[in-house]
C-alpha positions in Angstrom: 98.1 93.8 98.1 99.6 96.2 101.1 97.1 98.5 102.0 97.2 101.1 104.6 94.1 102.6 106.5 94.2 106.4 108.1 92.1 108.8 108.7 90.8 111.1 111.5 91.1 109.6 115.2 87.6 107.7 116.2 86.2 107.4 112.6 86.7 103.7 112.6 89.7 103.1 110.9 90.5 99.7 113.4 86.5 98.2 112.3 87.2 98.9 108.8 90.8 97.0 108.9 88.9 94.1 110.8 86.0 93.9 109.0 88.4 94.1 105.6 90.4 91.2 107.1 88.1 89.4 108.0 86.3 89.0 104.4 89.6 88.1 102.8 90.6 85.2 105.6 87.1 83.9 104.8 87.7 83.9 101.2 90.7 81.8 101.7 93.4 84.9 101.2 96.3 84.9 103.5 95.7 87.6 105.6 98.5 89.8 107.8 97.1 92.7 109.6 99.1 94.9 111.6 97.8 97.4 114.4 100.3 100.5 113.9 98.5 102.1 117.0 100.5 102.7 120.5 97.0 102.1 121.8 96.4 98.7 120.0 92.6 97.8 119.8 92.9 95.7 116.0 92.7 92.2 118.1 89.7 93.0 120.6 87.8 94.2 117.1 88.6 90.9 115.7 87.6 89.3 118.8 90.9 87.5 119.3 90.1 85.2 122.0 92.9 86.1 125.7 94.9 82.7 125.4 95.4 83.9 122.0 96.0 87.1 122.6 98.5 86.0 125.3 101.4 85.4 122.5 101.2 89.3 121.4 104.2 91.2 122.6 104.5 94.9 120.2 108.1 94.3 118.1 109.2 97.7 119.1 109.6 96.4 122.9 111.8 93.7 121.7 115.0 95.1 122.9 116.8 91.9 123.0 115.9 90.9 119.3 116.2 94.5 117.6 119.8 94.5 119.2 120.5 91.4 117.7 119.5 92.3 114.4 120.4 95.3 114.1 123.6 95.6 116.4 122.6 98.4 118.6 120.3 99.3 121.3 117.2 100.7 121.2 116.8 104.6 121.6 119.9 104.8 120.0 119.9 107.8 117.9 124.0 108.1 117.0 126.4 105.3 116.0 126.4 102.5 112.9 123.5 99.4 112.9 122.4 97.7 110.1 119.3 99.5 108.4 118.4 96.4 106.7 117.9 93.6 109.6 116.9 90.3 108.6 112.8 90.5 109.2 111.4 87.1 107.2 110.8 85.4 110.7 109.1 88.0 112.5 105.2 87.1 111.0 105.6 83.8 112.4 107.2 84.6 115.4 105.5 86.8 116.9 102.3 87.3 115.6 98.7 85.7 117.0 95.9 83.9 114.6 92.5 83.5 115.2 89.7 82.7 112.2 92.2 82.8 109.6 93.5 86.3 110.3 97.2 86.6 111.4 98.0 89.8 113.6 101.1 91.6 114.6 101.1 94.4 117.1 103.8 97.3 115.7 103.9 99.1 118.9 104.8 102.4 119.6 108.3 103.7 117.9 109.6 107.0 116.9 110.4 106.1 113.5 112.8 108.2 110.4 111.9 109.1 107.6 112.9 112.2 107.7 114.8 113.3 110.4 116.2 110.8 112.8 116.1 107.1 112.5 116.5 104.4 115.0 117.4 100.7 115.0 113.8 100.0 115.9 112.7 102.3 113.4 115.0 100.2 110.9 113.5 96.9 112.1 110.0 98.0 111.8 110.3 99.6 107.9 112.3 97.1 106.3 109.8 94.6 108.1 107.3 95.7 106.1 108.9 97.4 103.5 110.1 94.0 102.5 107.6 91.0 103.1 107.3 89.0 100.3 103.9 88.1 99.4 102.4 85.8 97.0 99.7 87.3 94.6 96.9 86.9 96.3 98.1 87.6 100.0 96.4 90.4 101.6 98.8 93.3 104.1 96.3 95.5 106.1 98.1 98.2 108.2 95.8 99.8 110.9 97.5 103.2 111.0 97.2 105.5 114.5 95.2 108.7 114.2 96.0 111.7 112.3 99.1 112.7 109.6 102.0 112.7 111.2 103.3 109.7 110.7 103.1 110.3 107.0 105.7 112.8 107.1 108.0 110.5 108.3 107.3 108.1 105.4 106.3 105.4 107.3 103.1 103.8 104.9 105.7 104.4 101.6 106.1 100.9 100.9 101.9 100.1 100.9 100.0 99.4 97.2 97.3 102.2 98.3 95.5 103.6 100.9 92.3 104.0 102.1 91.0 106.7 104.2 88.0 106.7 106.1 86.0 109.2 106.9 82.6 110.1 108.5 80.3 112.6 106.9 81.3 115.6 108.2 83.5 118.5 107.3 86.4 118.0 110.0 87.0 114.5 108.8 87.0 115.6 105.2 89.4 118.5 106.3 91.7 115.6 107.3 91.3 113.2 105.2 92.1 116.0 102.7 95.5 116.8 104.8 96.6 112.6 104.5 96.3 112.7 100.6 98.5 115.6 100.3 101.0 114.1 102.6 100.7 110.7 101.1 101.2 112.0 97.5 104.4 114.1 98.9 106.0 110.5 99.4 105.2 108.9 95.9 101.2 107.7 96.9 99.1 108.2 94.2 96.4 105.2 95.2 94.3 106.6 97.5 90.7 106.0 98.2 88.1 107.6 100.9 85.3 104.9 102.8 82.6 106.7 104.4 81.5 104.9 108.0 78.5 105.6 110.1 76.5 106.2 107.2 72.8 107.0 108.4 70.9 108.1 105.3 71.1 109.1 101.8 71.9 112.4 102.1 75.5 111.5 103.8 76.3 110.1 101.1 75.5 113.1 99.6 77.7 114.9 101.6 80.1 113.0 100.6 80.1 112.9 97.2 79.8 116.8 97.0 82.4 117.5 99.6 85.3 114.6 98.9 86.4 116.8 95.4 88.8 115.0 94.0 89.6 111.9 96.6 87.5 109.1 95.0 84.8 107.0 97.1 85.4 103.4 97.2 82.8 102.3 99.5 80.4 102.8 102.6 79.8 101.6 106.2 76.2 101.9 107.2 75.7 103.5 110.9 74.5 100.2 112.8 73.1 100.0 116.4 74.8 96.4 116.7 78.5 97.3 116.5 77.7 98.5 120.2 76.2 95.7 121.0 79.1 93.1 119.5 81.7 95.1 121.9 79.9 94.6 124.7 79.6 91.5 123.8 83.2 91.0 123.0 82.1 90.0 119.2 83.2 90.9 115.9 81.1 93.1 114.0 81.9 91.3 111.4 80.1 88.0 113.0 77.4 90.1 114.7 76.4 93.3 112.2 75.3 91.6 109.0 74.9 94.9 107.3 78.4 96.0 108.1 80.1 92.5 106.8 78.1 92.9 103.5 79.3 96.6 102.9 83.2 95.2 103.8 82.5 92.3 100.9 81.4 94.7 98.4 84.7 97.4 99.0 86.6 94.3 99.1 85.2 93.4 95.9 85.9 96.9 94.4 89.8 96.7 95.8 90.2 93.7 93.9 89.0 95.0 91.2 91.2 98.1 91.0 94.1 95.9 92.0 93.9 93.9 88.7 93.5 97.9 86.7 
């Protein structure tokens, strides 16, 4: 299952890939996660301890190793390189694990997909383009803010997506703007999760204003996820309310996975 999450910036796209994560590693899924953000925030949300943290290093900064694989320097826009470098050791590699969740940090990279491509833009799609996984393994991409990057077909390769929104009319507007772009590349799987959910009548709002993008799930609005960043904590360890609404549109995903 490769799943991609997008949506407007700050409506808690990186708590609902952490939260997400988290339930599956504690299910016993193997569970790759991958912050897409230049900004990457995905490991202080799982609460990734610093000597942990300390083996992170963004593949797109790897100019030695995207050389190597791909026989040219990055930034190059002209000239031959392979577009299909060898990726299968890269998980291992490079990424960081803590509570069962393994991480990579993408970095930021100026990828093709139309337009322009790069040889880090051709180590970074065929990475995840083609990861093997067994049946039960779990891909969560943490995708940065907005819709551009899905005009550059970045997220084609991903089993659905899931976009999350916050009840309110902007955040619909783009949400709205994501599924036609996503569609445009081949994406028909595509789901809305409503976060910072006070009351009854945003889900309402929701439901009335979401026309034909389907509603998987919920995140209620919670005091405590404050509190477990100040605290350096995951909300998934700290908000009880929040990790229970995560099991349940878990529960849903694997239940449309199986349709």
């Amino acid at each position: 299952m490769k799943i991609a999450i997008s949506g407007k910036g700050g409506v808690g796209k990186t708590s609902l890939t952490a939260l997400l994560a988290q339930t599956y590693a504690d299910r016993g899924r193997e569970v790759l996660v991958v912050d897409s953000d230049p900004s990457p925030s995905l490991a202080n949300a799982l609460a990734f301890p610093d000597e942990v943290l300390a083996k992170l290093r963004p593949i797109s900064e790897m100019e030695a190793l995207i050389e190597e694989r791909t026989g040219a320097k990055p930034g190059a826009a002209a000239g031959f390189f392979t577009i299909n470098p060898r990726v299968d050791d890269l998980p291992d590699r490079f990424s960081a694990v803590h509570g069962g969740v393994r991480l990579l940090e993408m970095g930021s990279v100026e990828t093709g997909g139309s337009g322009c491509i790069c040889p880090e833009s051709a180590m970074l799609k065929t990475l995840f383009t083609h990861l093997l996984f067994r049946k039960d393994d779990v891909l969560l991409m943490d995708m940065y803010a907005g819709v551009e990057h899905l005009g550059r077909a970045t997220v084609a390769f991903v089993d659905a997506m899931l976009v999350v929104v916050e009840p309110t009319r902007r955040s619909l507007t783009t949400a709205k703007q994501i599924k036609k772009l996503a569609e445009d590349i081949g994406l028909k799987r595509i789901w809305l999760v409503g976060n910072r959910i006070r009351n009854q009548e945003d889900v309402k709002f929701l439901e009335q204003e979401a026309g034909d993008l389907p509603l998987l799930g919920y995140l209620p609005d919670d005091p405590g996820v404050i509190e477990a960043d100040r605290q350096g904590a995951s909300v998934y360890a700290q908000v009880p309310a929040l990790k229970e609404a995560a099991e349940r549109i878990a529960d849903q995903l694997d239940e449309l996975a199986k349709a």
